[in-house]
Structure formats: C-alpha cells, structure tokens
C-alpha positions, -999 to +999 in steps of 0.1 A: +174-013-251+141-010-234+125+024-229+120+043-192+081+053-193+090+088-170+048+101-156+042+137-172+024+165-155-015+164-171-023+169-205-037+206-208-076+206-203-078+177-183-099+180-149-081+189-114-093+157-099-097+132-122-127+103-116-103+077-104-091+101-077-127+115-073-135+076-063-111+068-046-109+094-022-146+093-013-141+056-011-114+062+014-133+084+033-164+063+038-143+036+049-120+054+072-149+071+093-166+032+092-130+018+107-130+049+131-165+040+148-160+007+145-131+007+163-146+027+191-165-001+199-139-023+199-115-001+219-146+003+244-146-034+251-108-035+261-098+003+267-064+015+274-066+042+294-096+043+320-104+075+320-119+075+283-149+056+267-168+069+236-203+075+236-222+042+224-237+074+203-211+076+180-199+042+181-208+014+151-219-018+161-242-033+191-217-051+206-176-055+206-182-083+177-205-069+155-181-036+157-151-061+147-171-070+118-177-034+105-139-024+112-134-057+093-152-047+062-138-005+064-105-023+068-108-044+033-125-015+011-097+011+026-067-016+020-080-028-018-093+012-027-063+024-014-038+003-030-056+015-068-054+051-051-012+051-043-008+033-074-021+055-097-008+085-075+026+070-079+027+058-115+013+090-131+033+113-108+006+130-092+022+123-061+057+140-069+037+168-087+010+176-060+029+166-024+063+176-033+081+197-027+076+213+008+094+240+023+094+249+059+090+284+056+058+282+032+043+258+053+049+279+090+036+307+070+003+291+057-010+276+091-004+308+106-027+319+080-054+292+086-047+296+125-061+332+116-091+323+091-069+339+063-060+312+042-066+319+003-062+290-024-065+311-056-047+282-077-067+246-069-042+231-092-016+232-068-015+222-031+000+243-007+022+239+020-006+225+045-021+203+020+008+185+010+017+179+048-016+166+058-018+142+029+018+131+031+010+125+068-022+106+066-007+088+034+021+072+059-006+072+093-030+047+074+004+026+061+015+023+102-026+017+109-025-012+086+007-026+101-003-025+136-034-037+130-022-068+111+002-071+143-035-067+166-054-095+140-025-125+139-004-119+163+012-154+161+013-155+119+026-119+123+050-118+154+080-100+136+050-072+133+042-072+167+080-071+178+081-041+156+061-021+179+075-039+211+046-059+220+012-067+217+005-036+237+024-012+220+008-022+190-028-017+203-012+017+218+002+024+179-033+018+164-051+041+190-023+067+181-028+061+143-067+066+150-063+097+173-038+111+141-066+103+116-094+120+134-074+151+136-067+147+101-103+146+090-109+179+116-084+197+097-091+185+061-127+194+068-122+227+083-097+243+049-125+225+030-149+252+048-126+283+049-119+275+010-150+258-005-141+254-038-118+228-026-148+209-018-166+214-053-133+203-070-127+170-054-166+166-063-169+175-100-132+175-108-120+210-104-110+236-129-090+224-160-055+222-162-037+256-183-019+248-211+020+258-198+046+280-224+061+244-225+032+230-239+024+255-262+059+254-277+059+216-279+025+213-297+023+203-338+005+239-342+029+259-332+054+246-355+034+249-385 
C-alpha cells in the first residue's frame, strides 16, 4: 500500500515567511499593480460607464496597444508566479494552517477594531480574522480575473468562458469588477501593513521564528532520552 504524504505545520525555528513566499508575493504584487495600470489604459480606450476615465497620470502605456502589451506581460508573470505560489501554499498546508479557520464573530470584531485604528497583531505567526478574509478573497478575485479575461482575449477559442459570464459584456463588466475588488484589496492590505508595521518587516526578511509547540517538544529524540 502506498503512503498519504499529510503537510505538517513548520518545523520549529523556521522563518514566518519563508523565501519562496517572500518571492512570490512581491512578484505578485509587482505584477498586479502593472495589470491594474495597464488595464486603465485599456479600459480608457473602450470605457463602460461614461462618466469615469483614469488619469493618463496613472495609467501604463502611450496608447491602448502598448497598454495591452504591459497587461500582457503582468498577466503572464502573475499566472506562472502565482501558480508556484498556490501550489506551495496548498501542498505544504500553509493554506489550511494560515486562512482557515474563520469565524464570524472574530472577524466582525477585528474590523471594528481596524475601523477604529485599534488593531493589535501581537502573534505574526497567525493571521487574524481580517487577514484570512482578504487573502481568501483576493486568492478567488484573481482566479475569476483570469477567467474573464481569457473570455475578453479568445472569445471564439473560449466561448463556453464567455457564456459563463453571459456575454462578452458581462465578462468585460466581470474584469472591471475583479479590478475594482483588487484595488480595494491592495488599500486595505496596505493600510493594516501601516497600523501594524511589523507585518511589513516580516513579509520582507521572513518574520519571527516559529516556537517549538508542547507537541513538538514531546515528540523530539531528546526528550525521550
């Protein structure tokens, strides 16, 4: 009989955040805010609702083409990067151990508290309520993002995509949403980064070092010699 590999939480010691993630979410983060720009050019070319254009400020590329070519490129680093970044989230069980559980009440209870600038983190090797929501959240935003905007690239090779959002119009209507959902993402992500720094410094050098746990203490050769 063949034997079930089961992902165990980190070995005591080990960093927070280690590199892979540390890469990977940088990575991500580059490439998103280059697909964001980007793709206010491109949305300022063809808009959906009249009433809004972005700034050519804040927009990447000269014109609609050269923007399609930037969202291009985001679009390949973010889809390759972030397939390395849910499959070692998912094999090792960071996932399961970091985003999951959530319960209601802790999570109603810790946005009031960073509604009111009163948000403490005093463990950074455990997410709280908000965290795992956001990440969660923008985990299955940037899976839709990349469906709809397969459905906005080939609409003819991928037609059972674009019938998924209704029609070609929904699915422009899905990507804007996706964006929209992102950017507010990014506002709040940055903003808990700011009321609890070390958040920051952790997903830049790694974070503090995971505690040894009774558990592991018990288990370990020493401590039955």
């Amino acid at each position: 009989m063949g034997s079930e590999i089961k992902a165990g939480p980190p070995r005591p010691g080990a960093r927070m955040h280690p590199v892979l993630v540390r890469v990977t979410h940088w990575t991500n983060a580059v490439a998103m805010i280059v697909m964001i720009m980007s793709g206010w050019k491109i949305y300022n070319d063809e808009v959906i609702f009249g009433f809004l254009h972005f700034p050519e400020a804040i927009v990447l590329g000269k014109w609609a083409q050269h923007g399609l070519q930037w969202h291009f490129l985001g679009m390949w680093i973010l889809v390759l990067n972030g397939l390395v970044y849910l499959a070692y989230g998912l094999l090792s069980g960071r996932f399961r151990r970091l985003l999951l559980p959530i319960h209601p009440r802790e999570l109603l209870r810790e946005v009031k508290a960073a509604l009111t600038f009163r948000l403490h983190h005093p463990d950074l090797t455990r997410y709280n309520a908000v965290q795992k929501t956001l990440y969660l959240g923008v985990i299955l935003v940037i899976i839709m993002q990349v469906l709809s905007g397969l459905a906005l690239w080939k609409p003819v090779q991928f037609s059972w995509l674009v019938v998924l959002f209704g029609d070609f119009q929904g699915a422009r209507l899905a990507h804007f949403i996706g964006m929209a959902a992102i950017v507010l993402f990014l506002l709040v992500h940055v903003t808990l980064a700011l009321l609890v720094p070390r958040t920051l410094a952790a997903m830049i050098g790694g974070g503090q070092r995971i505690a040894a746990t009774p558990r592991d203490v018990s288990s370990s050769p020493a401590a039955h010699s």
